[in-house]
C-alpha positions in Angstrom: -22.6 0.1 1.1 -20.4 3.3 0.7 -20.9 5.6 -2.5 -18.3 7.7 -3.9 -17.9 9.0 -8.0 -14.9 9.7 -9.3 -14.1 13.3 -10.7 -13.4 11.9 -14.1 -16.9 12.3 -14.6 -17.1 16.3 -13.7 -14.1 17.4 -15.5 -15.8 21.0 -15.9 -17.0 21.1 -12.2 -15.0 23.4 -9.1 -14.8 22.0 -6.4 -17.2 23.7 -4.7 -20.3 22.1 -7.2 -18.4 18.5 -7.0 -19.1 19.0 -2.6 -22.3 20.3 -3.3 -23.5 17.1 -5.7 -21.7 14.8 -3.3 -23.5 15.8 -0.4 -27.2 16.7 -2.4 -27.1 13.3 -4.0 -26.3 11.4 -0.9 -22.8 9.9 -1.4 -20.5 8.9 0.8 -17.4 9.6 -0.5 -15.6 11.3 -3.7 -12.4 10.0 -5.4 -10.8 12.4 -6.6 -8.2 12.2 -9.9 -8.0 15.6 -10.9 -10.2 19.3 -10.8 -10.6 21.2 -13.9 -7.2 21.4 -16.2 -5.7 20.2 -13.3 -5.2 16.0 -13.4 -2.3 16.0 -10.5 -4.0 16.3 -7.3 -0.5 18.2 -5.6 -0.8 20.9 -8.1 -4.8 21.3 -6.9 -4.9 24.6 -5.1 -7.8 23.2 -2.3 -4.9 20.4 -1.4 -2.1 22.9 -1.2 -0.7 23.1 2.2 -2.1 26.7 2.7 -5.8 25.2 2.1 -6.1 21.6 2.7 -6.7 21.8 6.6 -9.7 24.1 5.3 -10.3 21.6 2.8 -10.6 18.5 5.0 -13.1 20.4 7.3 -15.6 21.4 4.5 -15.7 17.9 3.4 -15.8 16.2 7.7 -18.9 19.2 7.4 -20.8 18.1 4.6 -20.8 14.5 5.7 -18.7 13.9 2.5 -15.3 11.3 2.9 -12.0 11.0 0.2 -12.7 7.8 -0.8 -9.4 7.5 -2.8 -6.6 10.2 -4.3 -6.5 8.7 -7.3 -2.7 9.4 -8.9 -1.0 8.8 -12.5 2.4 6.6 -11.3 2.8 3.8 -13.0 5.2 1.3 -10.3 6.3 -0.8 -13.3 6.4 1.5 -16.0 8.8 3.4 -13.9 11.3 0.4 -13.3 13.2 1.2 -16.9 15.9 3.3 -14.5 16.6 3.8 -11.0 15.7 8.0 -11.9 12.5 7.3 -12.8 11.8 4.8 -10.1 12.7 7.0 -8.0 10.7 9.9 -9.2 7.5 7.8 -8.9 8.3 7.0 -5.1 8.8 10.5 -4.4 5.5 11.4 -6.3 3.6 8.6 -4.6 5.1 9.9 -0.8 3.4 13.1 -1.8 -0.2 11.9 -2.8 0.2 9.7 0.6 0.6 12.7 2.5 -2.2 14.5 0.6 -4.3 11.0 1.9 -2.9 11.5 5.2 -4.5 14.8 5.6 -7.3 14.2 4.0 -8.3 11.2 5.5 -8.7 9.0 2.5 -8.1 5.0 3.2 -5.8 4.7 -0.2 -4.1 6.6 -3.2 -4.3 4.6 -6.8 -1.8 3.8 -9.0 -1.3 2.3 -12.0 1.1 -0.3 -13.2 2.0 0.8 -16.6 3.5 -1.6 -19.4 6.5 -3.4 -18.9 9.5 -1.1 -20.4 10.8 -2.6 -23.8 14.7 -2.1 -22.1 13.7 -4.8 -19.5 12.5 -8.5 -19.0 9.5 -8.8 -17.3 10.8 -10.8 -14.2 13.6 -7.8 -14.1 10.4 -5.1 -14.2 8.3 -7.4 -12.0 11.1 -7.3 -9.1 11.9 -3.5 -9.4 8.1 -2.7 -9.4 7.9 -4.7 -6.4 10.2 -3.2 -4.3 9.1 0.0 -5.6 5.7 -0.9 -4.2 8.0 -1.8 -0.7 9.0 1.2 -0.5 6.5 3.2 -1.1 3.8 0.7 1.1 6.5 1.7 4.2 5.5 4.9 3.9 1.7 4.6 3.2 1.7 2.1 6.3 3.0 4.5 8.9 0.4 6.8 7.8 -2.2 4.8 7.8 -3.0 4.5 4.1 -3.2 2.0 1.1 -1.2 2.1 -2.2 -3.7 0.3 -4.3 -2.6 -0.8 -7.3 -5.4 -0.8 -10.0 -6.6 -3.7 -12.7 -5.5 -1.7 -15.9 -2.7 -1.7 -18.5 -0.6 -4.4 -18.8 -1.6 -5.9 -15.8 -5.2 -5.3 -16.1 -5.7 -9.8 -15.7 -5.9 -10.2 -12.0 -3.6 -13.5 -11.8 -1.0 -10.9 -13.6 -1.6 -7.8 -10.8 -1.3 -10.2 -8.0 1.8 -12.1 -9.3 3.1 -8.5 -8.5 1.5 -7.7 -5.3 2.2 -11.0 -3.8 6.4 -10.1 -4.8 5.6 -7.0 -2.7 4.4 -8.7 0.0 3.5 -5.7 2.0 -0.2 -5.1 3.4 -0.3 -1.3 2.6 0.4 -2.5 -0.9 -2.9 -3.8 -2.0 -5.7 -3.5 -5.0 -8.4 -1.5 -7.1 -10.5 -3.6 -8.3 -11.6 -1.8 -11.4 -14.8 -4.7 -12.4 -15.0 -3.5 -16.1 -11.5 -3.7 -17.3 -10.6 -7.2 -16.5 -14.3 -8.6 -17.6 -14.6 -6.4 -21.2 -10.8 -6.4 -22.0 -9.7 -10.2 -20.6 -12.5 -11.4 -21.1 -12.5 -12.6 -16.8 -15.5 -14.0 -15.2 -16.4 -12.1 -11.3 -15.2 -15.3 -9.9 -12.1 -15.5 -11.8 -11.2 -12.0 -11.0 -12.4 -13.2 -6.9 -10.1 -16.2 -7.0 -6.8 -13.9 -7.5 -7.9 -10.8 -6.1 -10.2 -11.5 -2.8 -8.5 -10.4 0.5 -6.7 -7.9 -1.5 -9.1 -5.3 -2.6 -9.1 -2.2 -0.7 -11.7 -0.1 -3.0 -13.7 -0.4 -6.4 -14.5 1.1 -9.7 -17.9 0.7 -11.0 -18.9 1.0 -14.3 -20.7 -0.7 -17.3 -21.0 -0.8 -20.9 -22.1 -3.0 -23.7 -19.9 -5.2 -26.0 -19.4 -3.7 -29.8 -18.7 -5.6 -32.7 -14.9 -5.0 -31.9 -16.1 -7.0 -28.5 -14.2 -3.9 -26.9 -17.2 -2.1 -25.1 -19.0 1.2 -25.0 -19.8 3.0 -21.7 -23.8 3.3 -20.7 -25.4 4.0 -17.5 -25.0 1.5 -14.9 -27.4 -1.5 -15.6 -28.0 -0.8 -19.2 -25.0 -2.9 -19.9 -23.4 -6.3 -20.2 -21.2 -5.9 -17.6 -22.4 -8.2 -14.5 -21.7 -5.7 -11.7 -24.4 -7.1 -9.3 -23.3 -10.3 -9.0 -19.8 -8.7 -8.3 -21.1 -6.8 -5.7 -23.1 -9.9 -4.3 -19.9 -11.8 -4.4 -17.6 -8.7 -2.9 -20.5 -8.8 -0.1 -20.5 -12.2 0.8 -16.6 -11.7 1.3 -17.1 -8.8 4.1 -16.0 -6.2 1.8 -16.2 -2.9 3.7 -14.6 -0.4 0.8 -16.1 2.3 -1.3 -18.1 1.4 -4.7 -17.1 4.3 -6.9 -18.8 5.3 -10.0 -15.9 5.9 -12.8 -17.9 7.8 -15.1 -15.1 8.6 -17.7 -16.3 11.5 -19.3 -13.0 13.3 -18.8 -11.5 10.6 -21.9 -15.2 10.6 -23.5 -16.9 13.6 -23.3 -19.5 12.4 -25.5 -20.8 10.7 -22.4 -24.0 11.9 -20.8 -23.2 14.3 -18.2 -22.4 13.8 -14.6 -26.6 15.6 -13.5 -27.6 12.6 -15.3 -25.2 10.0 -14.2 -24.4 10.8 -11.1 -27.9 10.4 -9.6 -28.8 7.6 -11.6 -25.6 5.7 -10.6 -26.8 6.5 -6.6 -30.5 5.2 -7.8 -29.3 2.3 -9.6 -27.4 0.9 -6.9 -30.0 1.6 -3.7 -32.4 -0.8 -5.3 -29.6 -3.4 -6.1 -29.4 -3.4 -2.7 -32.6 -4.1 -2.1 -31.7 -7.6 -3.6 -28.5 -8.3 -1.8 
């Protein structure tokens, strides 16, 4: 089982202490969606093409992979006119390449709502040849867009009606567990049935229904949220792809902070696999 965090959950942290904690904690990998003020991974100064060959070696060092550069493009969102579309191809070429170099299996992306100037099935088709276009790309690489269970297309029969309109293999899935179970209200196997054989990495994370039903974050376990018997089921299937711990402290900072989470979220899931 490979362990990555996201760096949502050090948004005060340079890079240097996020290698340090990656490697001292015993992780795998590290996501990484943004450093410091800086949320757009091309505008990161350690992934600018003056440093990221320098970069890539302090991380192949410490033992430490990419496990995903995360992004901000939204593929349907973008669909409301060809500029935009556009736009978000160029921007998703460019997070590829940063993939590329760093060795990371996949960029995310988002979907985004469906834009009030279209019909959904007009959105749906522009998104997936959006997601064409930019899996040609990724493929030659060597690298997965993963499209991610959030916004409007956070229920997984939803994400897949516009992965299987792609129909490309570099255009795949990131299985975030939380959002589809706490905000669709989708069983593991539900989420299985649409998603499995498309999911090239994972978000972990739990919380505990409020009153609202809506659901605050906690440290893995002390939740509702059945991620064990996800990652039993993700398991059985022969899924090879990083777990990663999206400790969202970046959007709630009132969260603990990442020299408590991070080490509990490695803890936490060692002895669940002691029961796999």
């Amino acid at each position: 089982m490979k362990l990555a965090f996201s760096t949502l959950g050090c948004p005060e942290w340079t890079f240097d202490q996020i290698l340090d904690a990656a490697q001292r904690l015993g992780y795998d990998g590290i996501e990484f969606r943004g450093i410091l003020d800086q949320l757009d991974l091309v505008n990161v100064p350690e992934f600018s093409p003056a440093q990221i060959a320098a970069t890539r070696k302090r991380l192949d060092d410490a033992g430490v992979r990419v496990a995903c550069m995360s992004s901000s493009i939204c593929v349907v969102a973008s669909t409301k006119s060809e500029v935009d579309r556009f736009q978000a191809i160029e921007h998703a070429k460019r997070y590829i390449e940063l993939a590329k170099e760093m060795g990371a299996p996949c960029i995310r992306l988002f979907s985004g709502d469906v834009p009030a100037t279209l019909e959904r099935d007009a959105a749906l088709d522009r998104a997936a040849d959006s997601l064409r276009k930019i899996g040609d790309y990724a493929a030659e690489r060597g690298v997965i867009a993963a499209v991610e269970t959030h916004d409007a297309f956070v229920r997984s029969e939803q994400l897949m009606e516009m992965i299987r309109l792609a129909h490309h293999p570099a255009a795949q899935v990131l299985w975030d567990i939380h959002n589809p179970y706490r905000e669709a209200g989708e069983t593991i196997a539900h989420s299985l049935h649409y998603l499995g054989g498309h999911i090239a990495s994972t978000h972990v994370k739990d919380s505990l229904a409020g009153p609202e039903g809506d659901g605050s974050y906690v440290l893995l376990g002390r939740g509702d949220v059945p991620v064990l018997d996800a990652i039993r089921a993700l398991t059985k299937a022969g899924y090879d792809g990083f777990y990663t711990l999206e400790w969202e402290r970046r959007w709630v900072p009132q969260l603990d902070p990442p020299e408590i989470a991070f080490p509990q979220y490695v803890e936490q899931m060692k002895a669940w696999m002691t029961q796999l």
